[in-house]
DOKE-697497 format. One record per residue (C-alpha): x, y, z; residue in three letters. Coordinates in steps of 0.5 Angstrom, whole numbers, padded with zeros to 4 digits, always signed. Layout:
<panus>
XYZALA
...
</panus>
This chain:
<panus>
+0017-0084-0012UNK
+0019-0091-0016UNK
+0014-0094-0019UNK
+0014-0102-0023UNK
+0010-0105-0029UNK
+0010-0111-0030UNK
+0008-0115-0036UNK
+0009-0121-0041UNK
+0016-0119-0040UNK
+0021-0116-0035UNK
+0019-0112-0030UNK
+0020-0105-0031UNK
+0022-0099-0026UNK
+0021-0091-0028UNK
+0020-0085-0023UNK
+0014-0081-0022UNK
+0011-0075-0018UNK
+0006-0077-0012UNK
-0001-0077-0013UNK
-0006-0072-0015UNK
-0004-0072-0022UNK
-0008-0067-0027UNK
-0007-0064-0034UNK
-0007-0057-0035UNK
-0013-0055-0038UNK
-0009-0050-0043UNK
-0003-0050-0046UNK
+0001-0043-0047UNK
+0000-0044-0054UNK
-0007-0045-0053UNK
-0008-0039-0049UNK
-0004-0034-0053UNK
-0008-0037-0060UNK
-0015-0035-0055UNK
-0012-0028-0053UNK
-0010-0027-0061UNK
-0017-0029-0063UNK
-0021-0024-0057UNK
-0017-0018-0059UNK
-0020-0020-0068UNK
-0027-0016-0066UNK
-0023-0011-0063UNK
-0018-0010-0069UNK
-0024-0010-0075UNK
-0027-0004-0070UNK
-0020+0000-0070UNK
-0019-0001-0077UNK
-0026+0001-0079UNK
-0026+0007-0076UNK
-0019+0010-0077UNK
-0016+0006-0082UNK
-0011+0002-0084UNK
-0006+0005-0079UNK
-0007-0003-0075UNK
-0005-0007-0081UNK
+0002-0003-0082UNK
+0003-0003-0074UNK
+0002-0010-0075UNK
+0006-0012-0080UNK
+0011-0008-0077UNK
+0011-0010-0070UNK
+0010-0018-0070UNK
+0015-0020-0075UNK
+0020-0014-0071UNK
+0017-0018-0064UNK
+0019-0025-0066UNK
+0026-0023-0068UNK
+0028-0019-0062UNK
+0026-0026-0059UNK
+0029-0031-0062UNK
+0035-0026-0062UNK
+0034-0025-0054UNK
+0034-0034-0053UNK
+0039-0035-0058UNK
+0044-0029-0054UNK
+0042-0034-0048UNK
+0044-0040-0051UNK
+0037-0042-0051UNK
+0033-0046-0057UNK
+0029-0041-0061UNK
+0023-0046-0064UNK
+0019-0047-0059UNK
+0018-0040-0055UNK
+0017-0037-0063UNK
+0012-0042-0063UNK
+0009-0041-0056UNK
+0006-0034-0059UNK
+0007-0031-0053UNK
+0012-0025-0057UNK
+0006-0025-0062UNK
+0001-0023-0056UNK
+0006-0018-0053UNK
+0007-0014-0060UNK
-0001-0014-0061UNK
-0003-0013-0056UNK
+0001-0006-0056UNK
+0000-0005-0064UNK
-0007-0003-0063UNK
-0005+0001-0056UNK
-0001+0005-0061UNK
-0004+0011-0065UNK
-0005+0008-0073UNK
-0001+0013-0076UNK
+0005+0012-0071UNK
+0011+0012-0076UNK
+0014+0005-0077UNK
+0021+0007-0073UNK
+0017+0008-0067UNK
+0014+0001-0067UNK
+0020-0002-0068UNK
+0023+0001-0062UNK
+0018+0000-0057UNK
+0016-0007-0059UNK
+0024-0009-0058UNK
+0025-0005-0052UNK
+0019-0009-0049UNK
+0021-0015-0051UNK
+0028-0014-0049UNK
+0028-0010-0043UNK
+0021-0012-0042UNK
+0022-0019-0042UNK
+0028-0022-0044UNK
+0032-0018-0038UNK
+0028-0021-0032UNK
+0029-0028-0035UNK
+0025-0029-0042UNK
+0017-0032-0041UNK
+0015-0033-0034UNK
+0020-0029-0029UNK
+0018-0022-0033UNK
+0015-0018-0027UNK
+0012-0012-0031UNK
+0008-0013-0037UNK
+0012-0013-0043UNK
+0008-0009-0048UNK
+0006-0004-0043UNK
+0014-0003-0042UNK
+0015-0002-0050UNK
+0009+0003-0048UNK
+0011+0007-0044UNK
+0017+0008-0046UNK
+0015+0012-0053UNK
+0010+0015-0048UNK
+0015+0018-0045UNK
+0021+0020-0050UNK
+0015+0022-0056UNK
+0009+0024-0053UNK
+0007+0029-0059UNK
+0007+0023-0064UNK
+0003+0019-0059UNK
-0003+0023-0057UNK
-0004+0024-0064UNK
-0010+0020-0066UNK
-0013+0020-0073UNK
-0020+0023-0071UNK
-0025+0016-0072UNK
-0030+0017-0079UNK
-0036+0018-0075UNK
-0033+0025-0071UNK
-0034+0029-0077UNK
-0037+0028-0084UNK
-0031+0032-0087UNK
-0027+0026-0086UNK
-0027+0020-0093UNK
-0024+0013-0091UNK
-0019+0013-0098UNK
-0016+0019-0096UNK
-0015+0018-0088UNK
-0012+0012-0090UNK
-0008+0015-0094UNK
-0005+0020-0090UNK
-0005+0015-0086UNK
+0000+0011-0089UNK
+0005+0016-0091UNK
+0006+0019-0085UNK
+0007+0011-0082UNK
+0013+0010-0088UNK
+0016+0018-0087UNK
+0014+0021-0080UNK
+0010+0027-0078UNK
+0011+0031-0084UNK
+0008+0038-0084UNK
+0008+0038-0092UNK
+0002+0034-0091UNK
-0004+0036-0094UNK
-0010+0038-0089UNK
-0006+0033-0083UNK
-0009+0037-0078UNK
-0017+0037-0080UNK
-0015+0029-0080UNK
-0011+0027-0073UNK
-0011+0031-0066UNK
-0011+0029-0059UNK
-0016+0025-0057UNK
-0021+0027-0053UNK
-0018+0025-0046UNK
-0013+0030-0048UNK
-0018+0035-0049UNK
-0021+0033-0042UNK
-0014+0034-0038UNK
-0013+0040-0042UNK
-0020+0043-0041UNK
-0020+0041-0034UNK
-0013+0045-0032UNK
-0017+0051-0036UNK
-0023+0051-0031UNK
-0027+0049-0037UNK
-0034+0047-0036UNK
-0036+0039-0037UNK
-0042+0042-0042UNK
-0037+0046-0046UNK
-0031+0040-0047UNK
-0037+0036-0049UNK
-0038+0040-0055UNK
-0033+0038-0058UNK
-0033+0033-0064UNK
-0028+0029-0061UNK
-0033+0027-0055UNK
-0038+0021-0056UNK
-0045+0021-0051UNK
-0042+0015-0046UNK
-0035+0016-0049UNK
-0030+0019-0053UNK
-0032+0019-0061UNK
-0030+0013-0064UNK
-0027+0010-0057UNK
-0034+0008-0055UNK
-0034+0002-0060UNK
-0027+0001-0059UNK
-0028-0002-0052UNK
-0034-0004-0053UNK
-0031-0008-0058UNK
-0025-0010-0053UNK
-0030-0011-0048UNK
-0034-0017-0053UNK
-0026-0020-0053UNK
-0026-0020-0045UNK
-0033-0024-0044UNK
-0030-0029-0050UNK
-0024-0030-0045UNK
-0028-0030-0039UNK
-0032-0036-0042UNK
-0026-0040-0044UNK
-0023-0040-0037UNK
-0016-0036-0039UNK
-0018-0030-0034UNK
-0021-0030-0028UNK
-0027-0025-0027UNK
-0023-0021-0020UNK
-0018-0017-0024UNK
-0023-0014-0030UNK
-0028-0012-0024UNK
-0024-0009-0019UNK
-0021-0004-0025UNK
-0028-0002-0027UNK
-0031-0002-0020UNK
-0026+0002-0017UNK
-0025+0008-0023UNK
-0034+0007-0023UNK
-0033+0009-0016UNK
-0029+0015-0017UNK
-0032+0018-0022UNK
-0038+0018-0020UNK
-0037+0020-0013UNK
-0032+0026-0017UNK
-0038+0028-0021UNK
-0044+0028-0016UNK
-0039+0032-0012UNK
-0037+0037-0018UNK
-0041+0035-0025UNK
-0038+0041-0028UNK
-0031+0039-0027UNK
-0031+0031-0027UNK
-0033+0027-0033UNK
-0038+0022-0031UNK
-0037+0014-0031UNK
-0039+0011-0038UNK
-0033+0016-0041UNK
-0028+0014-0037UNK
-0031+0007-0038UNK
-0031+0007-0045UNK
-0026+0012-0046UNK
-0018+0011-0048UNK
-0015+0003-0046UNK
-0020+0002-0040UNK
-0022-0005-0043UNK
-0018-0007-0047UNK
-0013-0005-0040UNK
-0018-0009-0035UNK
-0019-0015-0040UNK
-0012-0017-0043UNK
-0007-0012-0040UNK
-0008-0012-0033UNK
-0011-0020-0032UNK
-0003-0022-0035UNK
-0002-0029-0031UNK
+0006-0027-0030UNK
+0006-0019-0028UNK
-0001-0020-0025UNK
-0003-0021-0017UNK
-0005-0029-0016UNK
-0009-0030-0010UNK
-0017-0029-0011UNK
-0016-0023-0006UNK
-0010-0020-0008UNK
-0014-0020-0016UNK
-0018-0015-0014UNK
-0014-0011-0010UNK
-0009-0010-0016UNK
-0016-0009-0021UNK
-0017-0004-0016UNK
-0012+0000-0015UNK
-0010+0000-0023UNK
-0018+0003-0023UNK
-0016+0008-0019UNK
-0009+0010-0021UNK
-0011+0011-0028UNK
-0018+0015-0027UNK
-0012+0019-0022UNK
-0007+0020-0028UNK
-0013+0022-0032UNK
-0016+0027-0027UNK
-0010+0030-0025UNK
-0003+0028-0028UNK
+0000+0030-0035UNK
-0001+0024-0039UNK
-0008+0024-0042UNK
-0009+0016-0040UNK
-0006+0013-0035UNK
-0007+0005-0036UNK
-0001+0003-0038UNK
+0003+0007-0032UNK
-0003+0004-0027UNK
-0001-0003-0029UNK
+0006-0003-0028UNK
+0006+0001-0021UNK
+0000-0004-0019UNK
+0006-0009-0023UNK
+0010-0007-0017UNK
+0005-0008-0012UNK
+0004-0015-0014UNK
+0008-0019-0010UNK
+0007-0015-0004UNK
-0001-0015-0005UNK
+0000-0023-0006UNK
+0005-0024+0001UNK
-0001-0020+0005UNK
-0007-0025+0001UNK
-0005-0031+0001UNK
-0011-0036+0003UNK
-0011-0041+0009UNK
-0008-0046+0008UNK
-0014-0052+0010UNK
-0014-0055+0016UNK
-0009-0049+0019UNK
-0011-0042+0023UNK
-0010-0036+0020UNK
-0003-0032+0021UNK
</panus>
């Protein structure tokens, strides 16, 4: 519409959108500066009990995700400044260092964070029209070509009393600048699959959960070590649930549905299903259900199709668990449920006021 203003001087004419006006409480810089700051509680946990191993993956993947952005705008003849400045690529490459076991070599980080910001992202058409989680793509593809090198955790320095912080640190670091490296000295007692490794493993042996539990690895609501970690992720989803950068349907849907099937599975065969408080506070589960799932451009938008979507990760990863050949299932549950979002959003969408129900 044509509006006109008239002061001491001519009459001047501009257009304008029609009525209602309003500001959008969070610019995209705002929000991703937000995310960064939610994930620092769960930074200091990761690098308190497994060592420096994030500090090298960050320093790998943030410098590598920002010029794989500006090389993918640049190729696209777009103007690099301000999508560097926006942070999103800074998100996407943290959010999948800390997803990333810490003695990972450098290489492979590289390589997956271009692969998620490349392929992930830029090939869809950069920020905005991507239709998977960007990280969980650059995830999911080193899972699936490397998986020895990325189901090997350090073991966290509250599982055993064998093991010193200096020396974890630098094992740690050595096999991060030069691969795995079977020269390694005592490199087994220091890192080994993680405990819902030792659980898929367990369960397809028809091990008893009583003697699973034994091992060190196993915490008493979660894997060792684990357990402070998605405490700590947790701690970063209520800031964010605070702020008002997610919304509450995502992250519930998620644990309700994986609380629903694991108790329901140990009620059924305790001995055989681990119960809820360890797949809760077990590999990715919050970290997955406060900042993977609740992206705002792969995730479902209608209030009703969030939480189907939570849902169905929730359910798909406690399957992929339980039954499939990949010890934690996050991020395989996000990028199917990814798949699923338009559909879930074209069967929610709400009523639209003063119209029936179609």
């Amino acid at each position: 519409m044509r509006a006109a203003s008239r002061t001491d001087g001519p009459t001047m004419e501009f257009d304008t959108s029609p009525a209602p006006h309003s500001i959008a409480g969070h610019s995209v810089a705002s929000v991703m500066f937000q995310v960064l700051l939610a994930l620092v509680p769960l930074a200091i946990t990761q690098i308190a009990l497994f060592g420096p191993g994030l500090l090298l993956q960050l320093s790998i993947a943030c410098p590598t995700a920002l010029a794989a952005e500006s090389f993918a705008l640049r190729m696209r003849g777009r103007e690099a400044g301000a999508a560097l400045r926006d942070g999103s690529a800074l998100v996407t490459a943290c959010l999948l260092a800390v997803a990333l076991p810490p003695s990972l070599p450098w290489w492979l980080t590289a390589l997956g964070i271009s692969f998620g910001v490349l392929i992930g992202k830029h090939l869809y058409g950069g920020l905005g029209q991507n239709p998977f989680n960007p990280a969980m793509v650059g995830y999911a593809m080193l899972l699936v070509s490397f998986p020895v090198e990325m189901t090997h955790w350090p073991l966290p320095v509250t599982a055993t009393g064998a093991l010193d912080w200096p020396t974890l640190a630098s094992l740690t670091t050595q096999t991060f600048y030069r691969g795995l490296d079977a020269t390694l000295p005592a490199w087994d007692a220091f890192t080994g699959a993680t405990a819902l490794d030792a659980l898929r493993t367990g369960l397809s042996q028809r091990f008893t959960m009583s003697e699973i539990f034994t091992e060190p690895g196993f915490g008493k609501i979660g894997s060792a070590g684990y357990q402070w970690l998605n405490a700590a992720a947790l701690l970063g989803g209520i800031f964010l649930l605070y702020r008002g950068i997610i919304r509450w349907q995502i992250p519930l849907g998620m644990l309700a549905a994986m609380t629903g099937a694991a108790l329901l599975s140990n009620v059924l065969d305790p001995g055989r299903y681990a119960g809820a408080l360890f797949h809760l506070f077990s590999g990715a589960t919050m970290l997955g259900a406060f900042f993977i799932a609740t992206d705002p451009v792969s995730a479902a938008t209608s209030d009703r199709g969030r939480l189907i979507y939570g849902a169905g990760i929730g359910a798909l990863t406690w399957g992929i668990r339980t039954w499939g050949g990949y010890p934690d299932g996050v991020a395989f549950a996000v990028l199917l449920m990814n798949l699923a979002a338009p559909l879930i959003d074209r069967y929610t969408i709400p009523r639209i006021y003063g119209h029936a129900e179609r």
